[in-house]
C-alpha positions in Angstrom: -23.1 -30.2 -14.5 -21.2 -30.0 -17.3 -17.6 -28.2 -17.0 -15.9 -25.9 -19.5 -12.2 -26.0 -18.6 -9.6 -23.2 -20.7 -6.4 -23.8 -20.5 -4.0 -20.5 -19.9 -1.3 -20.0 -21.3 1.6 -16.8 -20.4 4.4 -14.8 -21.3 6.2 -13.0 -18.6 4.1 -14.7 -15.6 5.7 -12.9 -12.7 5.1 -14.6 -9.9 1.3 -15.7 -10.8 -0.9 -12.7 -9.9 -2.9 -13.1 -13.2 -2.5 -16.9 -12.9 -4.2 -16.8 -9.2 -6.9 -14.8 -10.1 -8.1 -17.2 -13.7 -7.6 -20.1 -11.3 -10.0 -18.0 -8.4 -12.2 -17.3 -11.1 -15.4 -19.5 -12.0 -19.0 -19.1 -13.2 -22.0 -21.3 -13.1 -25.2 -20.3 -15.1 -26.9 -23.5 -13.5 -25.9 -25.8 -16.4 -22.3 -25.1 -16.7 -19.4 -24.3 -14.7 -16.9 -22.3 -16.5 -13.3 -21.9 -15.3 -9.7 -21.6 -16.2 -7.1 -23.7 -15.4 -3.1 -22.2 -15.7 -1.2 -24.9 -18.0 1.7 -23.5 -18.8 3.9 -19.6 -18.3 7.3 -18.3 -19.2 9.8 -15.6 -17.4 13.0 -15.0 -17.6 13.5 -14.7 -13.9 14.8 -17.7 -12.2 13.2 -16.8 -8.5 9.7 -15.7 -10.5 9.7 -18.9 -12.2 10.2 -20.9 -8.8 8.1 -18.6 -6.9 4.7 -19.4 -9.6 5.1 -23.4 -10.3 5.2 -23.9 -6.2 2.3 -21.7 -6.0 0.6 -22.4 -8.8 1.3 -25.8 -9.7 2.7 -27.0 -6.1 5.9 -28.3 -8.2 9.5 -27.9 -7.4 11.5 -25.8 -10.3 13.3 -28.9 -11.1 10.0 -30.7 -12.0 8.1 -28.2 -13.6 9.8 -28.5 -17.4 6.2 -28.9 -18.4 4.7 -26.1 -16.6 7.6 -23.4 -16.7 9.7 -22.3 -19.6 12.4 -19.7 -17.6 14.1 -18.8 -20.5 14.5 -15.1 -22.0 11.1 -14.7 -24.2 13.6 -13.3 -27.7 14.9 -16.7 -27.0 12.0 -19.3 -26.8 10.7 -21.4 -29.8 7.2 -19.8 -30.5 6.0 -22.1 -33.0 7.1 -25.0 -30.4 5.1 -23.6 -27.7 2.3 -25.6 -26.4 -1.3 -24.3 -27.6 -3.7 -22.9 -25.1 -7.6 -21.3 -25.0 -6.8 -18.4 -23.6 -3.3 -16.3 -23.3 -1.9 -13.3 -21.0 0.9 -11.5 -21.2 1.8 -8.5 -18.8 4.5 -7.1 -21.3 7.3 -5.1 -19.3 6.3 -2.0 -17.9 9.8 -0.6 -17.8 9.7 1.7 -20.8 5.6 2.3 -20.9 6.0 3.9 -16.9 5.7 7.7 -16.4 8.5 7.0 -13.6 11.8 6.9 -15.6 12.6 7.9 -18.9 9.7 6.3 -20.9 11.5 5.5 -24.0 9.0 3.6 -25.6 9.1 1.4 -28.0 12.6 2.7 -28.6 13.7 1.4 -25.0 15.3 -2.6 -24.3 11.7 -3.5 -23.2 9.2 -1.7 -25.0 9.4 -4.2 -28.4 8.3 -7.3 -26.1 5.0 -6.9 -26.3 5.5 -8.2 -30.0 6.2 -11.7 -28.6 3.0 -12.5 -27.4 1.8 -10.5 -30.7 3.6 -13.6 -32.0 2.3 -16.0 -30.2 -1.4 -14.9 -30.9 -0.8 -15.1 -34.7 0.9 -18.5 -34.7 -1.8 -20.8 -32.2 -5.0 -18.4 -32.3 -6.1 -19.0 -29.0 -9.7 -18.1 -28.3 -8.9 -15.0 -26.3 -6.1 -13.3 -24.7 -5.7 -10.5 -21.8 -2.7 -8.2 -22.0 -1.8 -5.7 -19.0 0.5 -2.5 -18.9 1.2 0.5 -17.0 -1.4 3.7 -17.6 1.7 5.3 -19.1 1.1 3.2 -22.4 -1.5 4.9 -23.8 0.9 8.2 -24.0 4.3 6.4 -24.5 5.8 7.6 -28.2 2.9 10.3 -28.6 0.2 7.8 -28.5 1.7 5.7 -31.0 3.0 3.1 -28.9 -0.4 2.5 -27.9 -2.2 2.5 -31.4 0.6 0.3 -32.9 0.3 -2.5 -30.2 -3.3 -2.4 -30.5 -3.5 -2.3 -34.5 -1.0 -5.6 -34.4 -3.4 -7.2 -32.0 -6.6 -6.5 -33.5 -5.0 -7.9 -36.9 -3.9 -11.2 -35.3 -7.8 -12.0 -35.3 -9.4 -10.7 -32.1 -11.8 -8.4 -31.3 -10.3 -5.7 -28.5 -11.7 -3.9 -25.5 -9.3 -1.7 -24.0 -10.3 0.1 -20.6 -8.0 1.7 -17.9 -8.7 -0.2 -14.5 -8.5 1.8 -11.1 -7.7 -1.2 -8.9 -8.8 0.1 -5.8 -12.7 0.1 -7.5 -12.2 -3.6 -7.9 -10.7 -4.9 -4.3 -7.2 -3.9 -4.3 -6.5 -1.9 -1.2 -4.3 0.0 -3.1 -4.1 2.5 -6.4 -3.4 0.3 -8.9 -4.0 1.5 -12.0 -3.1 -0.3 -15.2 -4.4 -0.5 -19.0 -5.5 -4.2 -19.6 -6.6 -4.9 -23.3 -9.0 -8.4 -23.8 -9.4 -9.9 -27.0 -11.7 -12.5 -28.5 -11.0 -14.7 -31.2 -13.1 -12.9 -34.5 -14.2 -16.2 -34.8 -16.4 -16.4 -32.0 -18.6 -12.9 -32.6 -18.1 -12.2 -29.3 -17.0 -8.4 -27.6 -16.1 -8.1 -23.9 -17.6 -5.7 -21.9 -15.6 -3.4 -18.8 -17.4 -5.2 -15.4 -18.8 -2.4 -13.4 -16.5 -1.7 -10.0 -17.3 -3.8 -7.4 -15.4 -1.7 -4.6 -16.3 2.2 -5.6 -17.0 4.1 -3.1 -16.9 1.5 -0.4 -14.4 1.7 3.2 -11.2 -0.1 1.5 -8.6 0.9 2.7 -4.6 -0.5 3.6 -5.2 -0.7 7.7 -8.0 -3.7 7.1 -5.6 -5.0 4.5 -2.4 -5.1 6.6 -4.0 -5.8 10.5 -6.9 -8.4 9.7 -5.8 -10.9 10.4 -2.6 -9.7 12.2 0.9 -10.7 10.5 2.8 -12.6 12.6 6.6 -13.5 13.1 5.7 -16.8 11.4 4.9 -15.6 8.4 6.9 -16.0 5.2 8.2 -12.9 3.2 7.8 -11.1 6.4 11.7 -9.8 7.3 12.0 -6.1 8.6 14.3 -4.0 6.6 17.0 -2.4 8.6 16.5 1.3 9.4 18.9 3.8 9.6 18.7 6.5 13.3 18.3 9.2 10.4 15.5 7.5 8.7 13.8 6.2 12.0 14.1 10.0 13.6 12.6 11.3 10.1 9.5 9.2 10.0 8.8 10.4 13.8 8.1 13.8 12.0 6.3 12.2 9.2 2.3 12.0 9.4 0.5 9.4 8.0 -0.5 10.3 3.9 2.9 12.5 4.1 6.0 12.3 3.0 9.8 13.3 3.0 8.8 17.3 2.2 6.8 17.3 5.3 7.5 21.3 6.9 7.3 18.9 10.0 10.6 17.7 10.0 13.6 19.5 11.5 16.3 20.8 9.1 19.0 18.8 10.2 16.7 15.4 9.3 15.4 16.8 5.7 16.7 15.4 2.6 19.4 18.1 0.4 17.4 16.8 -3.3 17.3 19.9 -5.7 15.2 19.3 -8.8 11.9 16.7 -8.6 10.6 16.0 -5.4 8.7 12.6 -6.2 5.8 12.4 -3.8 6.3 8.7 -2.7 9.6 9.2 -0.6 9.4 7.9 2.8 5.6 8.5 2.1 3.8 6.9 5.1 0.5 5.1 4.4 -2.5 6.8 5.4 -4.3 4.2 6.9 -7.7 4.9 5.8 -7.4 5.0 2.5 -6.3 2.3 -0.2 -2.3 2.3 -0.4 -0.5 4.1 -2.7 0.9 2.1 -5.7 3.5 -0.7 -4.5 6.5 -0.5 -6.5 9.3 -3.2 -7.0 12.5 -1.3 -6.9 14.2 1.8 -5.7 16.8 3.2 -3.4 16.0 5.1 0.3 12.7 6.4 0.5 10.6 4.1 -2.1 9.9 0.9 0.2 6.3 2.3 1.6 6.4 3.0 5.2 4.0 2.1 7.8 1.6 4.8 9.2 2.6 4.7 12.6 5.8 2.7 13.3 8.5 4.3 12.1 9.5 1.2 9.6 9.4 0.4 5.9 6.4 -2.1 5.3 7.6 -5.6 4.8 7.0 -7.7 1.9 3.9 -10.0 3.3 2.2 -6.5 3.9 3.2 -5.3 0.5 1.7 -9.2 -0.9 -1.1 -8.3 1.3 -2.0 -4.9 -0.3 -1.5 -6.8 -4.0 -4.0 -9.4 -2.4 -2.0 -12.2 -2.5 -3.3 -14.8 0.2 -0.4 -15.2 3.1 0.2 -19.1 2.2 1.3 -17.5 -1.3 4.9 -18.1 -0.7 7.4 -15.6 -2.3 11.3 -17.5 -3.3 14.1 -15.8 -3.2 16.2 -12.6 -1.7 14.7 -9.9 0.0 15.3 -7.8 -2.7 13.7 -10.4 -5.2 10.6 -10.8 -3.2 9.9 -6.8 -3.3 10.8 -6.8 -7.1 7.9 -9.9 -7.9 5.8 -8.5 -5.4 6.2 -4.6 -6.6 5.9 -5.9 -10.9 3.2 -8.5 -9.9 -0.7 -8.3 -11.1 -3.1 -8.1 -8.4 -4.9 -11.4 -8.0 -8.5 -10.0 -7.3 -8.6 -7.4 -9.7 -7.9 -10.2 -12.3 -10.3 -12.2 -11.0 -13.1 -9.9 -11.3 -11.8 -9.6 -15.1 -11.6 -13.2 -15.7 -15.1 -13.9 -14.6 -16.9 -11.2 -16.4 -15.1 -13.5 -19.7 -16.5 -16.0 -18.4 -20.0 -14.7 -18.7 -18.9 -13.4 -21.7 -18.3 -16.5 -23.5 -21.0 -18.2 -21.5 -23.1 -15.5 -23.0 -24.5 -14.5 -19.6 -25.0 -10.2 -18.9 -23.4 -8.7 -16.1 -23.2 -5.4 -14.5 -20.5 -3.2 -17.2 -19.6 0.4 -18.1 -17.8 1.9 -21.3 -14.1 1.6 -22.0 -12.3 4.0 -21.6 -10.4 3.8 -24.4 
């Protein structure tokens, strides 16, 4: 059988979420197999970096000058860069988010995406997949949105934007993020959305967390200390509720005038998919378990991102919740990545419109 290999290249890997879902991904139309194969990434983070050659590549930082770049994107060498077939870039989220002061393109993140704008113009790779917040498509009035996809639609590639509810697709948690994929004008070929595989079906964070049990000997799984204030609070807390609970006793609610956020020491209801797993924040953001009266611990946080328990997270506590909270969820990628596949084999599958 005859094997069509395309390389990946990345901007901003994270710690390899999109790259373990191309490398889960394959499709076979009984005389080829198509796949992708993750050749190179950059980020500026040095635990990210560490974190996605030793699970990607099985390499040591130290040895992976070929496979890593952890460098600041405004300061790497575009033209320099090796080529690839396809390229992703998850530009940072931080400006695009509706949580914060969504600045924009006027914020220190928003520009970024132009780098791998760059990128696509200089090595024209055959197709590209770019991911952001839902928040994009409103940032700046909508022009955030319409600029970033004008630039990429005149570095050559033909676009199909959709927003992606995660949980439809295997994620036991809502996820939901705008992923734009181009293809190369040159190859008079358009994506299609694939159809959800997981609507209406019994996902849901208790499967996700329990089956197979986490155990003391798994990695990334270190309990954060609780205070007796937080510990008595969650007693009064039901599962799906949170800190405004009328449950809880006076003396244990919190004194916050102004914006309640909903997600404060919101315990998971554990028949539905997670809320959406975030990777920073001070008391009351962590996600909390919905019936011991703990914040969840990273491996369940990697587990509701679908990341496979022998992907092993590097670093501090803290740095493990922030690559697993920014991360892309592996099988809602690879669902993505297979349907291009098909795509560029030229093979129909189950789709539905954009949504954008």
């Amino acid at each position: 059988m005859k094997k069509n290999s395309y390389k990946l290249g990345e901007f901003f890997c994270g710690p390899g979420g999109i790259a373990l879902g191309a490398k889960l991904s394959k499709y076979s139309d009984g005389k080829s197999l198509y796949e992708i194969v993750p050749s190179w990434a950059s980020d500026y983070d040095k635990d990210t970096c560490e974190t996605y050659v030793r699970n990607i590549h099985g390499q040591n930082l130290e040895n992976s000058k070929n496979f890593i770049f952890h460098n600041d994107v405004r300061k790497l060498d575009i033209e320099s860069l090796p080529n690839c077939d396809g390229f992703a870039f998850g530009f940072p989220c931080n400006d695009f988010s509706l949580v914060g002061e969504t600045k924009g393109l006027d914020g220190e993140f928003g520009p970024l995406y132009s780098y791998g704008v760059n990128y696509l113009r200089c090595h024209q790779p055959k197709w590209f997949i770019a991911e952001n917040v839902s928040g994009l498509s409103s940032s700046n009035q909508g022009m955030a949105f319409k600029k970033i996809t004008e630039e990429l639609a005149l570095s050559g590639y033909k676009l199909t934007t959709n927003l992606y509810k995660f949980e439809d697709y295997g994620v036991p948690q809502a996820r939901h993020r705008l992923i734009i994929v181009g293809i190369h004008e040159s190859l008079a070929l358009k994506f299609k959305v694939p159809a959800p595989t997981h609507k209406d079906s019994n996902l849901n964070c208790y499967d996700a967390i329990t089956n197979p049990p986490i155990t003391d000997n798994h990695q990334n799984h270190e309990y954060t200390k609780q205070s007796k204030n937080v510990i008595e609070r969650l007693k009064y807390i039901k599962p799906g509720h949170n800190a405004w609970s009328d449950d809880i006793p006076e003396n244990l609610r919190l004194n916050v005038k102004g914006a309640r956020l909903s997600n404060i020491y919101k315990r998971l209801d554990p028949m539905k998919p997670a809320y959406t797993v975030t990777g920073s924040g001070g008391g009351g953001t962590h996600m909390y378990h919905w019936s011991e009266n703990r914040a969840l611990t990273n491996r369940e946080r990697a587990r509701l991102q679908t990341f496979p328990d022998d992907h092993v997270f590097f670093g501090s506590k803290e740095s493990v919740r922030k690559q697993v909270g920014m991360a892309v969820p592996p099988n809602g990628m690879q669902v993505i990545f297979e349907a291009l596949l098909k795509t560029i084999a030229g093979s129909k599958y189950d789709s539905v419109e954009s949504s954008h």
